[in-house]
C-alpha positions as CSV (number, residue, x, y, z in Angstrom):
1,X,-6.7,188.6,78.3
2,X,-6.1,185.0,79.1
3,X,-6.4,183.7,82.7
4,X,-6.5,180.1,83.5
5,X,-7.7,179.0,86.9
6,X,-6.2,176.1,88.7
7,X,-9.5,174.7,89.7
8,X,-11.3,174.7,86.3
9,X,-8.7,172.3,84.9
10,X,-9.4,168.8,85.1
11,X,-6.8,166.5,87.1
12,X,-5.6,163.3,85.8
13,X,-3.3,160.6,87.0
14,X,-0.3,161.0,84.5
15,X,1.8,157.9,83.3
16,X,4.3,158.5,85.8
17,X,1.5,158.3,88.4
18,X,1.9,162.1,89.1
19,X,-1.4,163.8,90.2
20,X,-1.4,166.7,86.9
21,X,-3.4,169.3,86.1
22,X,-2.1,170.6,82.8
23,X,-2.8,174.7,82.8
24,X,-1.0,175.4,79.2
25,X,-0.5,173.6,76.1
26,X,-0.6,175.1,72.7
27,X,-1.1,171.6,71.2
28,X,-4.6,171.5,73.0
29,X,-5.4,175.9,73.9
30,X,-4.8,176.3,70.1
31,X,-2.5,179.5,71.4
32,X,0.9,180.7,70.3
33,X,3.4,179.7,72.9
34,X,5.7,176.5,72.6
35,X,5.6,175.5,75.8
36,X,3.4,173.5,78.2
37,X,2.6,174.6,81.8
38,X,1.3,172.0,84.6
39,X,0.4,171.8,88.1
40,X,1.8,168.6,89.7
41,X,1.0,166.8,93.4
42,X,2.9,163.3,94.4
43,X,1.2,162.8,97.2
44,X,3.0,161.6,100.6
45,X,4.8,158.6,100.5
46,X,4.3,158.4,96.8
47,X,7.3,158.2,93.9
48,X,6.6,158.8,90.7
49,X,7.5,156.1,88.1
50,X,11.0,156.3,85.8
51,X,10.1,158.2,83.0
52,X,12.6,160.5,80.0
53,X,11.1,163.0,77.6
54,X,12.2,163.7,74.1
55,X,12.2,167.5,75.3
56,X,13.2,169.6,77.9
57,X,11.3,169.9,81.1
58,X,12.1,171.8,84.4
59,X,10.4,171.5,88.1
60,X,9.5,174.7,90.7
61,X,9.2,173.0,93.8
62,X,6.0,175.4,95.2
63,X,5.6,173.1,98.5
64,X,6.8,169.9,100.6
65,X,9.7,168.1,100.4
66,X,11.3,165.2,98.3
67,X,14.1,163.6,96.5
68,X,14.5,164.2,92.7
69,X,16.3,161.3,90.3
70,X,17.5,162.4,87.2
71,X,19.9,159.7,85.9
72,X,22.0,158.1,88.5
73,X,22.0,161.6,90.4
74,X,19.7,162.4,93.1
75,X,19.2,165.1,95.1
76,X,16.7,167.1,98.2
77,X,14.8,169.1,96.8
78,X,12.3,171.7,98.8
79,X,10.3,174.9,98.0
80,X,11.7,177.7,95.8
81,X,13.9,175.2,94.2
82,X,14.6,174.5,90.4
83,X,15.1,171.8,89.2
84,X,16.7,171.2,85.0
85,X,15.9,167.3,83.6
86,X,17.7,167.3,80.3
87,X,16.0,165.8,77.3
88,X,16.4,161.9,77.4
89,X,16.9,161.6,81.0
90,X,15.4,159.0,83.4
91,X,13.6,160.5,86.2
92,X,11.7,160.4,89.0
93,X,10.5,162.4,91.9
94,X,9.4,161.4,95.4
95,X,8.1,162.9,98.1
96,X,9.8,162.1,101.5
97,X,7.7,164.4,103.5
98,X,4.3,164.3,105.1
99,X,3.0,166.4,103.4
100,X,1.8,166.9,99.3
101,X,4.6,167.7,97.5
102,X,3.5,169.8,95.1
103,X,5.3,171.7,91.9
104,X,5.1,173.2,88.5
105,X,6.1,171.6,85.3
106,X,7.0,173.7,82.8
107,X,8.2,171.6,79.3
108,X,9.9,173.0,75.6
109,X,8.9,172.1,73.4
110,X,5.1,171.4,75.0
111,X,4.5,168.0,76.0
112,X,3.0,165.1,73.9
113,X,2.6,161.9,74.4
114,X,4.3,160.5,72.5
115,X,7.3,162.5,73.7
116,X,7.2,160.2,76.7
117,X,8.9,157.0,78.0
118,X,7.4,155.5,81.2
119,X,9.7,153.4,82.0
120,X,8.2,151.9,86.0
């Protein structure tokens, strides 16, 4: 059995200036699944910077509140919602709360950087 705790990962400072703590990545676990699985914060009053992936990528907003960019769209987000940034596309989240706003990251194929375009 595999069980990754939230804690024992090491956070970074992605490019886009997102707080990260990546929990899955085959490219760096060495296990089986194609995806990558991470733990994001932008902390109040933060945006991330524009970035695009080669690859697919989708948000779970777990807490706080913000306003997600994808292209020349934007949108509210909040907890319990989904959000789907096609491959290619410009984005960017902020948070517009007081609070962290905090979500997962779930990309397919898994992230690499050199799949990634920081654009801000």
């Amino acid at each position: 059995m595999f069980i990754r705790r939230l804690k024992d990962c090491k956070e970074i400072v992605a490019g886009d200036a997102c707080h990260l703590r990546e929990l899955l990545n085959a490219r760096t676990d060495g296990r089986a699944y194609r995806y990558s699985l991470a733990h994001a914060v932008v902390k109040s009053g933060e945006v991330t910077k524009p970035h695009a992936l080669k690859t697919s990528e989708v948000y779970y907003i777990l807490e706080g509140k913000g306003r997600m960019h994808i292209g020349q769209e934007s949108a509210g987000v909040g907890p319990g919602d989904v959000i789907d940034i096609p491959p290619e596309a410009v984005q960017y989240i902020e948070n517009t709360g007081t609070s962290d706003l905090v979500f997962i990251c779930i990309v397919d194929p898994a992230w690499r950087p050199e799949d990634e375009v920081v654009s801000g």
